[in-house]
N, C-alpha and C positions, 0 to 999 in steps of 0.2 A: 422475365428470366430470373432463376432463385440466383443468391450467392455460392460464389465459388465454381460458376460453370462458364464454359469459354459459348462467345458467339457462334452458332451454326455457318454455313457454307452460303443459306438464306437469309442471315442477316450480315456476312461479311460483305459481300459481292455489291449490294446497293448502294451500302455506306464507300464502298472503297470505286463505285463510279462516279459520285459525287466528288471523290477529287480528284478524278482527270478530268477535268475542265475542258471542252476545245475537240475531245476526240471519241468517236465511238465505241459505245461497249464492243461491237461484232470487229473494230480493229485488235482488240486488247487482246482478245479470244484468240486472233490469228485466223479470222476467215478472209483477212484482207490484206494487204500493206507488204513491204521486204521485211526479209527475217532478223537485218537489223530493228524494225521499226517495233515488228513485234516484241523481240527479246527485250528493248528499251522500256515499253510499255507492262509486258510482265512482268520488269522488276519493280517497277511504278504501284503494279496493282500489290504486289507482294507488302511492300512497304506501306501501304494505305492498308494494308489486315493486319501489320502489325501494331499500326497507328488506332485502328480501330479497338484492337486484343486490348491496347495498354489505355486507352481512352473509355472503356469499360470497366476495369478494374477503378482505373482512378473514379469513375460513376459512383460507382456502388461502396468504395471505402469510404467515399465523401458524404452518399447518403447516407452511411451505415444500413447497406442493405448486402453487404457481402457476408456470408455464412461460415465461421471455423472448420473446416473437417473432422475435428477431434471432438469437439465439446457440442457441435449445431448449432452454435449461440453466432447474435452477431454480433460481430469485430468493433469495436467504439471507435474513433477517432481520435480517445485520451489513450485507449489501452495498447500496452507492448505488444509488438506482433515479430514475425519470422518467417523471413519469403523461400521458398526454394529457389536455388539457381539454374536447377533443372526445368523444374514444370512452370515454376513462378506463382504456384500457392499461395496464399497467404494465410498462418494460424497464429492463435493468440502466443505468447511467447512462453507462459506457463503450461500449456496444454502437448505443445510440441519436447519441452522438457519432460513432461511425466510421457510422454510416448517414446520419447526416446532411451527411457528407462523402461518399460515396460517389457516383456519376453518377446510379445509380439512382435514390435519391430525389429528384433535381433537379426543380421545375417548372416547366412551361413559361416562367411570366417569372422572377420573383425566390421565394426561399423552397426551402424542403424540403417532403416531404410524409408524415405517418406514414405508417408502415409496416402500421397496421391500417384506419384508414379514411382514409387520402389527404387527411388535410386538412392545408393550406397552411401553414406556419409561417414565419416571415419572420428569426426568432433561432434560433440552436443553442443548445441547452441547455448551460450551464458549470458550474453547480454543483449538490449536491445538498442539496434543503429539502425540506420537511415536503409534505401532499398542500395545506394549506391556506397554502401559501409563505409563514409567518411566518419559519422560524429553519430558518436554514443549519447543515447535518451534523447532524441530529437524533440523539440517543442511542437507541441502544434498551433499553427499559424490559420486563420480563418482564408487569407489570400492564398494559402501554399497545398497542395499534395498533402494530403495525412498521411503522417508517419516519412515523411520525406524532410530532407536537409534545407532544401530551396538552393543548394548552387546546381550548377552545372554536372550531369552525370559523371562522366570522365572513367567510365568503365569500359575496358575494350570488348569491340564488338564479335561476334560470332565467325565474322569472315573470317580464311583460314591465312591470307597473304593481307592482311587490311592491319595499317597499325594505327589510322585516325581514332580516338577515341571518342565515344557517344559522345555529342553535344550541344544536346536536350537538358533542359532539368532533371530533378533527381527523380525518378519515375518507378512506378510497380510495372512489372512484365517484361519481357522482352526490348531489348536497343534495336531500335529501327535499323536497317540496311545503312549502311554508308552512304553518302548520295556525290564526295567526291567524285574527280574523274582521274585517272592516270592512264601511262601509255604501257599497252601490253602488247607481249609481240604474239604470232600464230602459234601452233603447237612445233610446226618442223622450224619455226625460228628466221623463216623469209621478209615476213612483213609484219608492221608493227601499227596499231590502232589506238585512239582515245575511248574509254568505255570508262564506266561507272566499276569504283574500287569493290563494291559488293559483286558484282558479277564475276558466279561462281563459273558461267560455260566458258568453255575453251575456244579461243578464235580458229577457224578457218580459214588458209587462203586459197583453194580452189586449182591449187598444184601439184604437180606430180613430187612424190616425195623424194625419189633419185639417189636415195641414200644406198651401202654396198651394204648386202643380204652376207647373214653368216656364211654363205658356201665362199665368200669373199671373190664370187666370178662375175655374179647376175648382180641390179641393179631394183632398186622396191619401184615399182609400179604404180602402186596406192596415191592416190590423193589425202594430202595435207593431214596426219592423224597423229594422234597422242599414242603416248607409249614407243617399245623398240617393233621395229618392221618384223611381219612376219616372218618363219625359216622360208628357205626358198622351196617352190613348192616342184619343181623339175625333177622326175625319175632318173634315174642313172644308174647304169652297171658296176656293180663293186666285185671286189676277188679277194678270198681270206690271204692269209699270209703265205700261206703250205703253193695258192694254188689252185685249189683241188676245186672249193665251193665257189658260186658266185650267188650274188642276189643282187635285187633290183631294190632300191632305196631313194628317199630326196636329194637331192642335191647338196652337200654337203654334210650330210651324215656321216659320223665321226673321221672326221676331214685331217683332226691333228694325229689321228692314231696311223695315216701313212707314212710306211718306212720304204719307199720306192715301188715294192712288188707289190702289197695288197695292202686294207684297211681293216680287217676283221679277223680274228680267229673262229675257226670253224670246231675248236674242242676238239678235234683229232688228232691221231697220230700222224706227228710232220712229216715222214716217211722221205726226208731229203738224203739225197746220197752223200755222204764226209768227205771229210776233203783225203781219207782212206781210200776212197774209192772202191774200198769194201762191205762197208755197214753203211746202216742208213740209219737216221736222225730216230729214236724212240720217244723225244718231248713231243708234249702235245703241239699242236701250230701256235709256233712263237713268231714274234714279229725279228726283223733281223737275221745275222748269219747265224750258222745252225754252230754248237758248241765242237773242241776235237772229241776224236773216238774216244772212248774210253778206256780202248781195250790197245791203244797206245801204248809204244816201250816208255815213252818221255812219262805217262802219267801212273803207270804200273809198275810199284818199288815193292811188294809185299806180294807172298804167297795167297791162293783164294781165301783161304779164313784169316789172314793178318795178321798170324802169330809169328811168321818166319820171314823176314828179308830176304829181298833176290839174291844180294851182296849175298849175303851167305850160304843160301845152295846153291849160287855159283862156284864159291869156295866149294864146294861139296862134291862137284863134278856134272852138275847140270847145265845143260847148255843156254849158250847168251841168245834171249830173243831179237830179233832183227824186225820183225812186223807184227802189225796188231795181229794179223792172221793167226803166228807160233804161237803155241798150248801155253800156260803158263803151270810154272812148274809146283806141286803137290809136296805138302812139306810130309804129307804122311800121317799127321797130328788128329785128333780128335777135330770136329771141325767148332764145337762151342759156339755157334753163333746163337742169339736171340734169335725161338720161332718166333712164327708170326699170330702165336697164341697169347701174346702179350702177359703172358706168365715168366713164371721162374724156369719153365722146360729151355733145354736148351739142345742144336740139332748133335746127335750118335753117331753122324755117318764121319769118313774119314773126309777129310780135306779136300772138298770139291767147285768148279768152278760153278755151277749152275744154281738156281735157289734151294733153300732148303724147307725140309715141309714137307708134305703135311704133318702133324702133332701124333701120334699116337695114342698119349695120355690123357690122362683126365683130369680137372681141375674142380675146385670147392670154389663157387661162385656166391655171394649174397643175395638176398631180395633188394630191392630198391627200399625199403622200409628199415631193410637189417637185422630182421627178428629172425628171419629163417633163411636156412642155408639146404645147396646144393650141390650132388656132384655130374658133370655132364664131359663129353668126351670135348677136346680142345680143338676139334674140327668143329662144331658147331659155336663153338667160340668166337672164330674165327669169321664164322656167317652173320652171328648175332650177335649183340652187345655183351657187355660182361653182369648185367641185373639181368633179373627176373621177377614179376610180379604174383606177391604169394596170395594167398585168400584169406588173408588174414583183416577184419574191418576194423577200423581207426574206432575205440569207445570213448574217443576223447569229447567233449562239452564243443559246439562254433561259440564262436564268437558274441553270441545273441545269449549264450546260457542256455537254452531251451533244448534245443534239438541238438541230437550225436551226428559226428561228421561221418559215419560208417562207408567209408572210403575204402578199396581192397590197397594193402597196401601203400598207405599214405605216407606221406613225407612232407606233407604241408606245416606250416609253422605254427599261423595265423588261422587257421580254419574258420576262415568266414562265412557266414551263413549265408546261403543264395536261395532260403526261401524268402515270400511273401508273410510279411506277419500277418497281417489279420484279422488283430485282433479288433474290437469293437472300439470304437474313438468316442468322448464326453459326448457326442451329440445323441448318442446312441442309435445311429439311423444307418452310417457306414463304417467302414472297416479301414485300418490302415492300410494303404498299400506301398509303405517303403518295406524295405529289405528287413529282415527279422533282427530285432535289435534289444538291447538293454535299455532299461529304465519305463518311464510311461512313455505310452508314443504323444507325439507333438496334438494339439489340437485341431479340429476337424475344419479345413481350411475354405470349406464350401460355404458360400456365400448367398442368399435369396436376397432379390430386387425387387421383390413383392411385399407390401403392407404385410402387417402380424396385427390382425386385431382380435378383440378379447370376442368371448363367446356373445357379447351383447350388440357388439359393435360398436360401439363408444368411445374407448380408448384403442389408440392405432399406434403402433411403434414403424417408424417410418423406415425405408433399407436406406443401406444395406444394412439384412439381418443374417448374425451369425449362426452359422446350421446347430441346432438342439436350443436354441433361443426358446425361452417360455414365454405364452401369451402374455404380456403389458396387464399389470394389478391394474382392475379396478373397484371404485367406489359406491361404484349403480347394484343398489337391489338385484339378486340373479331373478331373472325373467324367466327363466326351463319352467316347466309345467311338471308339477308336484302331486304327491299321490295323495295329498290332505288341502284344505282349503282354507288353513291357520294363515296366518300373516309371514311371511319372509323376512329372517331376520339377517340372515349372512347377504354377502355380496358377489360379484359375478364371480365367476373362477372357470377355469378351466378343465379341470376332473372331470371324469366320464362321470362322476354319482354324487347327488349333492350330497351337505352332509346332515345328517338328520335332524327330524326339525321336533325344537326344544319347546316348543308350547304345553303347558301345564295345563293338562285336563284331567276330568273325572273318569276313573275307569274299576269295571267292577276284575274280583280277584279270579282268581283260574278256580276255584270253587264256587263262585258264587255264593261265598258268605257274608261278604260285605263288597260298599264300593268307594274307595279310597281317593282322595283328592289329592292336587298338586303332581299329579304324574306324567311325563315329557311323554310327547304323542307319541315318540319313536320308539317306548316301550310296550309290547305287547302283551307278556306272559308275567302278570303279577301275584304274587303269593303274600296272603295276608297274615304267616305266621301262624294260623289257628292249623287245630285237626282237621282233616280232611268230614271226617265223620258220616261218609255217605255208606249207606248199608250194600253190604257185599254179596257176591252171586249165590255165596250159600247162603243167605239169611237167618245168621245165627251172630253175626260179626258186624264191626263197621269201620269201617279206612281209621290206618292209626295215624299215615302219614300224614307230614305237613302238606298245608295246603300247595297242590301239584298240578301240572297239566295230564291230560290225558286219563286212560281207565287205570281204576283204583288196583282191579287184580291183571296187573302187564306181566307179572312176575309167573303168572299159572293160576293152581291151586291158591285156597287160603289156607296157610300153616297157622295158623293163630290156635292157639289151647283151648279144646272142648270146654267149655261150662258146665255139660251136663252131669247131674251128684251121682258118686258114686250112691249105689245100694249100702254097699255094709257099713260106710263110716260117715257119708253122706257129700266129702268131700267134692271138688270137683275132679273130672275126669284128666284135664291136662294135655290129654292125648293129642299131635295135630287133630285139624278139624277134619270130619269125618262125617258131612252130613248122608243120610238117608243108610250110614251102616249102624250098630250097636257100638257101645264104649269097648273096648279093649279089656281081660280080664290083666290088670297090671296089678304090682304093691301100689300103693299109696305111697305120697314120699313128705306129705305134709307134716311140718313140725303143728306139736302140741306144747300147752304152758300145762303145768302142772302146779296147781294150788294144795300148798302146804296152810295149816294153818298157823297163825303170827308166833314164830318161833326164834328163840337167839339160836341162830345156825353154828354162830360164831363161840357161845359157852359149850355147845356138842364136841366142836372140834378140836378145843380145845382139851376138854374132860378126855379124849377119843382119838389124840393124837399119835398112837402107836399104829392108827388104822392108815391115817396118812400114808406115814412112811414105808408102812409094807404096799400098799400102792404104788407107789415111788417107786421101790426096789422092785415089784414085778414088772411095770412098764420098762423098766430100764432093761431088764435081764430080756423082755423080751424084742427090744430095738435094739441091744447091741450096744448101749452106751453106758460109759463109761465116766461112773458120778464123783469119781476124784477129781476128775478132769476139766478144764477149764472151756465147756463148749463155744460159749463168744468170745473167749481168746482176752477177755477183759485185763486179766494180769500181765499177759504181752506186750500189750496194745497200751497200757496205760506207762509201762515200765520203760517202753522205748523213748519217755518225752522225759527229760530230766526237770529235777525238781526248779533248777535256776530258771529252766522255760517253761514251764508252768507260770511261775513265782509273774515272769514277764507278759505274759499272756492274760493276768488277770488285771495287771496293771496299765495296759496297751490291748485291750479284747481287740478293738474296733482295725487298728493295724496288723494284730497278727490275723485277726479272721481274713483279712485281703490278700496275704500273703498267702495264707496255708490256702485260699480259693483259686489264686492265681498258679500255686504250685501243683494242685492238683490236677486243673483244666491241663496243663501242660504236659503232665506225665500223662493223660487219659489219651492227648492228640497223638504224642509219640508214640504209643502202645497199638492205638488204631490206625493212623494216618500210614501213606505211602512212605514221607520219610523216615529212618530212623534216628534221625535227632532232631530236636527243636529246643531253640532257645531264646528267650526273654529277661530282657533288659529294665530293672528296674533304675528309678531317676536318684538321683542323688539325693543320700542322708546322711544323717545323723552315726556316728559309730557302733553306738547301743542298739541300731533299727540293723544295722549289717549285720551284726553277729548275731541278732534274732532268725535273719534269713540263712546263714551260713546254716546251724544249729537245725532246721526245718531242711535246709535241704540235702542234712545229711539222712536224717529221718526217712526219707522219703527218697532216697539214693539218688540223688540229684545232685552234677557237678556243678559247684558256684566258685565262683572268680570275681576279685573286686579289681576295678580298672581306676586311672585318673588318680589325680593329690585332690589332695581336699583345697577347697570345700565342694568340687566337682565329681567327689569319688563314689560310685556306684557299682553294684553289682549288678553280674550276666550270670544266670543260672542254665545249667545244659541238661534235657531229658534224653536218655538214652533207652531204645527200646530193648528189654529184656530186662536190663540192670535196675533201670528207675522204676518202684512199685507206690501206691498207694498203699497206709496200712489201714486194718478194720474198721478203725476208730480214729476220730481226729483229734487234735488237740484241743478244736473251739468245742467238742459236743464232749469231751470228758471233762473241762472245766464247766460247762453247764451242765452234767451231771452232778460235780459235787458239791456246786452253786446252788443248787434246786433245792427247794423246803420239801421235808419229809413226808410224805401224805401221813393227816391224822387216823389212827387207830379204830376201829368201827367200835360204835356207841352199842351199848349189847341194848335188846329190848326192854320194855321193863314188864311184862306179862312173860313169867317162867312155864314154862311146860311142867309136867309132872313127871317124877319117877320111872312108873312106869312106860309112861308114850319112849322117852329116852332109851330104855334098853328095848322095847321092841324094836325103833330105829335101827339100833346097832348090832341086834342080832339078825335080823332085814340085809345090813351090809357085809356081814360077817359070810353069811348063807348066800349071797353072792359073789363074794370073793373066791370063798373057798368050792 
């Protein structure tokens, strides 16, 4: 048997024959003996399983063959442990602290709950004592119980009237039964027996019980029983109070509610005649004498609407009533009473003795929600409630967040969700099924009691295993059968696909122009960088592409430029390819060099420079431009940066270039990005580095702000889209403009042309111009 599991029914039962001594199994059973003998005997065997439960444990803690539930490991006989008082587990005492901090054991209110039968604890376990919590860090004793004190238990036992306490040593499991004896009487209290203080059955004594039954007439029947005697089970004729009803009931059925005449009301009208001996009783059937008439001189002081005293239309000349029978007299008055429309209406008619009513008007009623209102006659008022339910549906959120309570008419507070959530749990296999709620749902509480082993078999994670559990790593070479016959390098896994395998082979390219070494098998389409250079379907061409998979013309046609020379200039054709038609009559578009002979171009132009300028002047007049004018804005552009930033700029290149790149990036993000502001924080400097940034970021319309005292005080620049621009020119590329050595002068030839080649030249250009 592993640790930590109790003895079967198969191994209690032999061991707990062996100590009854003297008497037979088939007695214990109850197939033989008086049912004192037996009950003696089954408490016998009961305490020999408890002897056996706690003589097992003490086995297995001694041999350290008992198992933690938390960790799997076994228990030492040095190491702290923690028993439940419930189940009588035993775990390592560190193991049961981080479980009981863990979410998992949480219960639903307050408390943790073990880990073997789920019962509730309200403290976490701190220290580590004996099984019978006398003394803290018990030694271990080679003579004694591991993890036991060695005195006497002295913990009370389970019995519900037993105040002996265990007194056994200090033990794992379960405290044996009591084995005193004391004297208990029968359940009706006649006779009285010696029995064993753990016997929980109730004595018998084989008598009538003769106690008085609630109808308090009859007399209980029953032999000798626990509990009060049943009611009395005798039919009998009952009569409500009026009279009128009867029924047939137990015998003492509501026995206190007789008042002489009957025991019940029958809900009607008592219809008793007054002691008038005119009217009769209009309450429903009450118990008792019936109330005086109402319509009594002694109880009638007021006119029928109650605004006028009798006293005073007698004074008025109306006569004195003598019996309930005389009219009573009419003040005349509007009659003002409350209908019974439970509104402000009040009854029109004159002063009458009879009710008043029905409503006539109409009344403005609410919904039950109170968004929308109504108006309905006060006779239906009268029938129905004073709400009504509109069609209007509640858009508020439940209580889950997720789904709208759309309720017609709602008046709920809380609107709690009454679906199913659903959603998919960590294991990914099932679905929550509590109530639709807020936050993640709890973890997936299903349990397998079945092995988890890895794909090899090898390693096995034993149960219980929690639901979405991954196959147990292992170390073993993967065994699956593979679409190559290289060596296996990785290890077992659980993936549907292994992962590809890294063996360095030789493999020729997707052209087959070479064949390339060091290449992982799992590579299939290798491109060795070269031309393709395979001849193409119209055979005038040859693949330009890199080396590729598949045919060279995927695209269609080949567009590639005809070679064939033209006829007149001998040029090539150009044309897309065009095999088996003729070239295209097109211009040519091919530049030419034109060889001059060794001339100073530079003394022509010189001698010749009025030719220039009128060049000049006709290109401009015919673009439009405008040669006073400053087409790259250079005088702008250089004028906006003051000469003090310059001055600083040449002296600091290296920080202003970082600044003026940092400023630009910023005003480019703001100008394109979604926000229209963005700003950056430069780190603390120097005073002379701030006012270099201040001075740039006015430039460049950018607001700056210095923050902080020194020596932490730094500037925050802000781009604003529309307002912050870039200008043409930066400040780093105009100081490396004026930074830059002058290109030298061109060296003239020293072979001069002659006189005349010179004005043929320029009368050549003259005759073109003009």
């Amino acid at each position: 048997m592993s640790g930590g599991r109790w003895y079967n029914s198969d191994d209690i039962i032999p061991a707990a024959k062996k100590k009854l001594t003297g008497f037979s199994y088939f007695t214990v059973c109850g197939l033989v003996g008086t049912a004192d003998t037996q009950m003696y005997f089954m408490q016998a065997l009961k305490n020999a399983c408890v002897c056996v439960c706690s003589g097992c444990l003490i086995e297995q803690l001694t041999e350290e063959k008992y198992e933690c539930m938390v960790c799997c490991d076994v228990i030492r006989v040095m190491a702290p442990v923690w028993s439940c008082q419930s189940c009588f587990h035993v775990f390592h005492l560190n193991c049961i602290k981080k479980w009981a901090r863990s979410p998992a054991s949480q219960a639903d209110g307050e408390g943790w709950r073990c880990p073997a039968c789920q019962n509730v604890a309200f403290k976490a376990p701190t220290s580590y004592t004996c099984f019978c919590g006398k003394v803290t860090n018990p030694e271990y004793q080679r003579s004694e119980i591991p993890h036991s004190c060695g005195d006497m238990c002295g913990k009370k036992r389970t019995g519900r009237d037993c105040n002996h306490p265990c007194n056994i040593l200090c033990h794992p499991g379960p405290c044996p039964q009591c084995p005193a004896f004391v004297t208990k009487s029968c359940i009706c209290g006649r006779t009285s027996k010696q029995v064993r203080c753990s016997q929980t059955e109730s004595l018998r004594c084989e008598q009538v019980c003769g106690a008085l039954l609630n109808c308090a007439e009859h007399c209980c029947s029953q032999i000798c029983h626990q509990g009060q005697c049943q009611p009395c089970q005798l039919r009998v004729q009952q009569v409500c109070f009026c009279g009128v009803v009867h029924r047939e009931v137990p015998c003492g059925t509501d026995r206190n509610s007789f008042d002489g005449t009957g025991y019940f009301s029958c809900n009607k009208q008592c219809g008793k005649m007054l002691e008038c001996q005119a009217h009769r009783c209009l309450q429903t059937c009450h118990p008792g004498q019936c109330q005086p008439c109402p319509l009594s001189p002694k109880l009638v002081h007021s006119c029928p609407c109650g605004q006028t005293a009798l006293a005073k239309l007698l004074e008025l000349g109306y006569p004195e009533r003598r019996g309930c029978t005389d009219a009573i007299p009419s003040c005349g008055k509007i009659c003002s009473k409350p209908l019974p429309c439970d509104t402000v209406h009040l009854c029109d008619k004159l002063c009458h003795e009879d009710s008043c009513g029905p409503c006539s008007l109409t009344s403005t009623i609410k919904c039950r929600c109170g968004s929308k209102t109504k108006r309905v006659p006060c006779v239906v008022i009268q029938r129905e409630e004073l709400m009504f339910t509109c069609e209007k549906r509640c858009s508020k959120k439940r209580s889950c967040g997720r789904h709208k309570c759309g309720e017609l008419c709602c008046v709920d507070i809380e609107h709690k969700c009454t679906f199913i959530c659903g959603y998919k749990l960590n294991c990914g296999q099932h679905r929550c099924q509590e109530i639709c709620h807020r936050g993640n749902c709890q973890p997936c509480w299903q349990t397998s009691f079945d092995e988890l082993a890895c794909y090899c078999g090898e390693t096995v994670m034993y149960p219980p295993v929690p639901c979405g559990t991954k196959p147990p790593e292992c170390k073993n070479p993967c065994t699956r059968q593979h679409n190559c016959d290289h060596p296996v390098f990785h290890s077992c896994h659980s993936d549907e696909r292994c992962p590809p395998c890294t063996y360095l082979t030789k493999k020729w390219c997707m052209g087959n122009h070479e064949q390339r070494s060091n290449i992982p098998c799992h590579l299939q389409d290798i491109s060795c960088g070269l031309l393709c250079n395979k001849p193409l379907p119209c055979g005038f061409h040859r693949c330009k592409r890199i080396c590729h998979r598949g045919e060279c013309d995927a695209e269609g046609e080949c567009k590639q430029p005809c070679l064939h020379p033209r006829p007149e200039c001998g040029h090539p054709c150009k044309a897309p390819c065009h095999p088996g038609t003729t070239c295209p009559h097109t211009t040519c578009t091919a530049k030419v060099h034109l060889l001059f002979s060794c001339v100073s171009i530079w003394s022509v132009f010189q001698k010749h420079s009025w030719f220039l300028v009128f060049c000049c002047r006709r290109l401009a007049e015919a673009l439009q431009v405008d040669l006073s004018a400053d087409p790259f804005n250079t005088k702008s552009s250089s004028c906006k940066y003051s000469d003090s930033l310059k001055e600083d700029a040449r002296k600091e290149f290296k920080f202003v270039s970082e600044v003026e790149e940092e400023i630009r990036n910023l005003v480019e993000l703001a100008n394109k990005g979604k926000q229209p502001k963005r700003s950056h924080c430069f780190p603390p400097m120097k005073r002379e580095q701030r006012r270099i940034i201040h001075e740039l970021a006015e430039v460049y319309g950018v607001e700056s702000v210095s923050y902080d005292s020194e020596p932490k005080r730094n500037v925050v620049i802000t781009a604003i889209r529309g307002k912050s621009m870039c200008p043409n020119s930066t400040l780093i590329a105009l100081i490396e403009r004026e930074t830059a050595a002058r290109a030298p002068p061109p060296i003239a030839h020293i072979k001069q042309y002659n006189i005349k080649t010179l004005q043929k030249l320029s009368l050549m250009f003259r005759s073109d111009c003009w």
